[in-house]
C-alpha positions as CSV (number, residue, x, y, z in Angstrom):
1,X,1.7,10.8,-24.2
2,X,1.0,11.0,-20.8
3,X,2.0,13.8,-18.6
4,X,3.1,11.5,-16.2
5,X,4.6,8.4,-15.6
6,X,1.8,6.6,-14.9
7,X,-0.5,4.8,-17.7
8,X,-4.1,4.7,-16.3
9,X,-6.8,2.5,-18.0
10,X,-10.1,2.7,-16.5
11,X,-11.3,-0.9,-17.9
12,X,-14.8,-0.6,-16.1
13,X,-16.1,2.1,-13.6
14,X,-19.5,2.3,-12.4
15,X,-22.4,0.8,-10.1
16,X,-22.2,-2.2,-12.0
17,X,-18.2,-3.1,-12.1
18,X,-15.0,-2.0,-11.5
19,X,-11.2,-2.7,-12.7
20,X,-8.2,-0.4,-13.2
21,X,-4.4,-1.0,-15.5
22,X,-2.4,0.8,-14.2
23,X,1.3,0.8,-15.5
24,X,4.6,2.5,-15.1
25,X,8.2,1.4,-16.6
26,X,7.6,-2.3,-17.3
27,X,5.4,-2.9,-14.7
28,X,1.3,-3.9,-14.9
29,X,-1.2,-4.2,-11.8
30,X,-5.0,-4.1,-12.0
31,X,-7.2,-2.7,-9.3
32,X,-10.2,-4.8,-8.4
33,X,-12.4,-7.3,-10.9
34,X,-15.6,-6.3,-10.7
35,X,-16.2,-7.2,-14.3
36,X,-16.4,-10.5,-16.4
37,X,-12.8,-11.8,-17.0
38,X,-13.5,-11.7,-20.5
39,X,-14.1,-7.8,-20.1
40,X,-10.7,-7.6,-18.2
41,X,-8.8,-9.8,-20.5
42,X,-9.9,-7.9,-23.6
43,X,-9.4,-5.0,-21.9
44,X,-5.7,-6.1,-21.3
45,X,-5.3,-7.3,-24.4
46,X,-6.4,-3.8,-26.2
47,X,-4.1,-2.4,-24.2
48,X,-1.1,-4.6,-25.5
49,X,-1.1,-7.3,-22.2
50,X,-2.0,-10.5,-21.6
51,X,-3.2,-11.8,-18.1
52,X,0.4,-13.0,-17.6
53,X,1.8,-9.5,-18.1
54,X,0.4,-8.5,-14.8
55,X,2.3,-8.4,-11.4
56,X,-1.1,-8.7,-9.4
57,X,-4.2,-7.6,-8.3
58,X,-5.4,-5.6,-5.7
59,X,-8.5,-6.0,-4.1
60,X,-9.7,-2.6,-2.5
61,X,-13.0,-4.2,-0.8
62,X,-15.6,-7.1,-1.2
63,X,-18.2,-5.5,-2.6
64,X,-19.7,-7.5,-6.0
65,X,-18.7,-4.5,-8.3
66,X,-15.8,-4.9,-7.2
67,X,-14.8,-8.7,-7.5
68,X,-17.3,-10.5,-9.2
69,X,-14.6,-11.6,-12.2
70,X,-12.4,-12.5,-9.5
71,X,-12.8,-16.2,-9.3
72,X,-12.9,-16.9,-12.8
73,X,-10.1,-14.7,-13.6
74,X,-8.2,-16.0,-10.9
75,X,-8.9,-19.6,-11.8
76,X,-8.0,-18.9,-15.8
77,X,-4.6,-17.1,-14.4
78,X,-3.4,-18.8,-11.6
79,X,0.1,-17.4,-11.8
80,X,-1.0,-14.0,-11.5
81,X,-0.9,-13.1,-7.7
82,X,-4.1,-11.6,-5.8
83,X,-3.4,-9.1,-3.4
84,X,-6.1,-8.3,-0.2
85,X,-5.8,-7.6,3.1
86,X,-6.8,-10.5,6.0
87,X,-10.6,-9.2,6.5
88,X,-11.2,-8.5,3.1
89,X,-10.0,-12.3,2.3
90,X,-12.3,-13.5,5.4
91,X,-15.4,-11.7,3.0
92,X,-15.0,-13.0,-0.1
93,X,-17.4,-15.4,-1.4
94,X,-14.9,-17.1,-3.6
95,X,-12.1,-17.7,-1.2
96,X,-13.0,-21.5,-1.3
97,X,-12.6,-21.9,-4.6
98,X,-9.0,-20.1,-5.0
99,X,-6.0,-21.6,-4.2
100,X,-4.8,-19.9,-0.9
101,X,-0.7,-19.4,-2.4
102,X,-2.4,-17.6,-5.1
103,X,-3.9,-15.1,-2.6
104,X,-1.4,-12.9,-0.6
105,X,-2.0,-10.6,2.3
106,X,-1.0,-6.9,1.3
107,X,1.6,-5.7,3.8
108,X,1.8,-1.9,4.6
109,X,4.1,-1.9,1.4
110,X,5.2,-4.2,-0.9
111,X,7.5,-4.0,-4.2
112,X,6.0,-5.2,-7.4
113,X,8.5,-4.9,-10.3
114,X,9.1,-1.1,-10.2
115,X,6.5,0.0,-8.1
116,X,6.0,0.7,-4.8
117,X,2.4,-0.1,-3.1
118,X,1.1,1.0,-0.4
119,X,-2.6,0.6,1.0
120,X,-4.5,3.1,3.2
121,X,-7.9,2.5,4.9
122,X,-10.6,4.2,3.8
123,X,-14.3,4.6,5.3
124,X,-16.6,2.9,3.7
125,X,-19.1,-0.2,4.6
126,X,-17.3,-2.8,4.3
127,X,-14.6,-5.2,5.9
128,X,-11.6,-3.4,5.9
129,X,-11.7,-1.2,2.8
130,X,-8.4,0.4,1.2
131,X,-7.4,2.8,-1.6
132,X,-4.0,2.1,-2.8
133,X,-0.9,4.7,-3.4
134,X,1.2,3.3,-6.4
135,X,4.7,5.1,-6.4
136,X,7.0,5.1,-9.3
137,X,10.4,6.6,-8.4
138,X,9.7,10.2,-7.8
139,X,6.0,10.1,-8.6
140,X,2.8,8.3,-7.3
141,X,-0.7,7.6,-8.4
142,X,-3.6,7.6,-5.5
143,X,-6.8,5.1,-6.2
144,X,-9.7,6.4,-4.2
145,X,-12.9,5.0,-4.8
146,X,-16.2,3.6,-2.5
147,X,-15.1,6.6,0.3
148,X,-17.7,8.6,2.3
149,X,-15.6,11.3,4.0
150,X,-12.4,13.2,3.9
151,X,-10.3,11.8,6.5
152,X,-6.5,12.8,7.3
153,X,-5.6,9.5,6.3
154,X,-7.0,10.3,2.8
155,X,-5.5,13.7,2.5
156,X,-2.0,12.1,3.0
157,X,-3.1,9.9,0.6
158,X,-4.1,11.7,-2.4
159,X,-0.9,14.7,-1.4
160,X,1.4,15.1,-4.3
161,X,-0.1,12.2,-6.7
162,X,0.5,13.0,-10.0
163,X,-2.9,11.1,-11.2
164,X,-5.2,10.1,-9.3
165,X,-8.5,7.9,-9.6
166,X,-10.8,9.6,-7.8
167,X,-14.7,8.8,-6.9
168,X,-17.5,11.1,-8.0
169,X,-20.3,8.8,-7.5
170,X,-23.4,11.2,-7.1
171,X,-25.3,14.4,-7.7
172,X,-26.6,15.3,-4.4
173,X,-30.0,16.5,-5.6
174,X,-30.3,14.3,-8.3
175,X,-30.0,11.5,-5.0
176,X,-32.3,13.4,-3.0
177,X,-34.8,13.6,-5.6
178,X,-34.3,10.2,-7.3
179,X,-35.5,6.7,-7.0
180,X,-33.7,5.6,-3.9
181,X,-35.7,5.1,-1.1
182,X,-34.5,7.2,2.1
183,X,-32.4,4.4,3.9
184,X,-30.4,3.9,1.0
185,X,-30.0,7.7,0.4
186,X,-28.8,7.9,3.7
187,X,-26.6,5.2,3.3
188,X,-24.9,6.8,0.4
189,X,-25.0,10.3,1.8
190,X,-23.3,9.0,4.9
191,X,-19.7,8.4,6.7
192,X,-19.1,4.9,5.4
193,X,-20.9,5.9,1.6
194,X,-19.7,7.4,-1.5
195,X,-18.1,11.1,-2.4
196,X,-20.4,13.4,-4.5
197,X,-19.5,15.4,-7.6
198,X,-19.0,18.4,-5.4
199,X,-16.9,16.8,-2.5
200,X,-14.8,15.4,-5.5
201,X,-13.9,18.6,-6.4
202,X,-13.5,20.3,-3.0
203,X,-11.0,17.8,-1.7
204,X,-9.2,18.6,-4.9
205,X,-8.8,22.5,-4.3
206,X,-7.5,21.7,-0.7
207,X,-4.5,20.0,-2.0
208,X,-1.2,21.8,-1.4
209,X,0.0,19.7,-4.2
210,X,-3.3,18.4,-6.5
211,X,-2.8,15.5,-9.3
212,X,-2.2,16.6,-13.1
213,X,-4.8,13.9,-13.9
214,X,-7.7,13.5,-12.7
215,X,-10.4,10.2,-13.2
216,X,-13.6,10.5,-12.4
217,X,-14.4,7.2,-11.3
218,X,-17.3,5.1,-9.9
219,X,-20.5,7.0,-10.9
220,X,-23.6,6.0,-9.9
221,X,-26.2,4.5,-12.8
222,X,-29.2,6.4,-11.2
223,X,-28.3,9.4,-9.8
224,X,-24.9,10.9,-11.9
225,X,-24.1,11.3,-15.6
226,X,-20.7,11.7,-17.5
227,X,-21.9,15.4,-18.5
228,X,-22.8,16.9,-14.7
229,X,-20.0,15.2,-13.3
230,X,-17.1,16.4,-15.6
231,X,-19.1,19.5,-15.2
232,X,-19.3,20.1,-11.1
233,X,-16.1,19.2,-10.6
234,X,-14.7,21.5,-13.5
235,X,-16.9,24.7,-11.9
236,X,-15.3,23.8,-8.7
237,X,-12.0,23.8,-9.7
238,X,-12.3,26.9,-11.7
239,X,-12.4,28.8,-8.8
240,X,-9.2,27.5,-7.5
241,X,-5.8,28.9,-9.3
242,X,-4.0,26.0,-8.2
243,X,-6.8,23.4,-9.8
244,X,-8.0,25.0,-12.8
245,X,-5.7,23.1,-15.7
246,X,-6.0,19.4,-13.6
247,X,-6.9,17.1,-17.3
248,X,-10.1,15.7,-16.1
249,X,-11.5,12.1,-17.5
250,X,-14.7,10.7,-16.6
251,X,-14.4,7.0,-16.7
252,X,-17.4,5.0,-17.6
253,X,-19.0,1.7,-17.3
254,X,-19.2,0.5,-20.8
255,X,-15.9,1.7,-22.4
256,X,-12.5,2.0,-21.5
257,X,-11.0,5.2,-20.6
258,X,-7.1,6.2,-20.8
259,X,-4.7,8.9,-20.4
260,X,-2.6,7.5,-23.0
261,X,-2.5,9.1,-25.7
């Protein structure tokens, strides 16, 4: 079981696609579809849903790992509902090809069975990205991923989640010393980049209230593993009372990853 209400399956996370079930009560949604609808619908399926079972998906941003299963899915499942906001919509490169009904503009909250969902801008390089806070009566689940800074929005965010998806893309010096060349170091490294291992943990430790559940989510191919992620973000919250029993997972590109157990 769980610890909380929330049943998070990590379907794909990585540099090369990414798509997250999340459920509570009797209610399904899936964050992003940057993996092959087959991937997603198998993924479903070995979780005990069909396509149909879902109440939507959200779109966070426009990026290809984030999307590119979208059309086909979309196409395959044209009752399920896809969720983005206007610019995002204005971005993607499939938007011709799906029927516009089938896509619907997120508001600043919306009701999907028995959740609540409400986006919140993040920084990051793209159109007008978002990380999503799913609420379930009392409790709520934060998705933050593709973020380069801490900002207040953020904070409020990820306050009081009982789980939480959260990005730990790089190692710092494995970046630094890798194969990126410098503009794409910098790119990462910057405002509108990605979190590192370290920052992950940080912004966990300077939670009033910080998640029971943790994801490590959306680590880079080249310059992270499984093994130093788990492992930076465990030293840093070590040293933090209030941190120190957070359940980590480290979600991965290949397999699915779950806190049901």
């Amino acid at each position: 079981m769980t610890m909380t209400d929330f049943e998070v399956d990590v379907l794909a996370s990585g540099s090369r696609g990414n798509s997250t079930l999340i459920r509570a009560g009797q209610t399904a949604i899936l964050i992003d579809a940057g993996i092959s609808c087959r991937r997603i619908v198998q993924g479903l399926k070995d979780c005990g849903l069909e396509p149909e079972d879902l109440s939507g998906v959200f779109l966070t941003h426009e990026h290809r790992d984030h999307i590119a299963g979208l059309d086909v899915f979309a196409r395959h499942y044209s009752t399920v509902p896809i969720f983005a906001n206007e610019r995002t919509w204005a971005q993607l490169p499939v938007r011709r090809l799906l029927p516009r009904p089938q896509v619907r503009v997120i508001p600043r909250s919306c009701s999907m069975g028995n959740l609540r969902i409400e986006p919140f801008r993040i920084p990051h390089d793209a159109a007008d990205p978002v990380g999503y806070e799913i609420f379930h009566g009392d409790e709520k689940c934060t998705y933050l991923t593709d973020c380069g800074i801490i900002t207040k929005t953020v904070e409020l965010a990820a306050e009081g989640a009982a789980v939480m998806v959260l990005e730990a893309n790089h190692d710092e010096d494995m970046l630094r010393h890798g194969p990126y060349p410098p503009a794409l170091q910098k790119r990462i490294l910057g405002k509108e980049g990605h979190l590192s291992n370290r920052t992950a943990g940080q912004f966990l430790t300077s939670l009033a209230e910080p998640p029971a559940e943790v994801f490590l989510a959306h680590l880079s191919e080249k310059n992270n593993t499984p093994d130093i992620a788990y492992q930076t973000v465990r030293d840093v919250l070590q040293e933090c009372p209030r941190t120190r029993e957070i359940q980590l997972y480290v979600a991965q590109q290949q397999e699915m990853v779950s806190n049901v157990r």
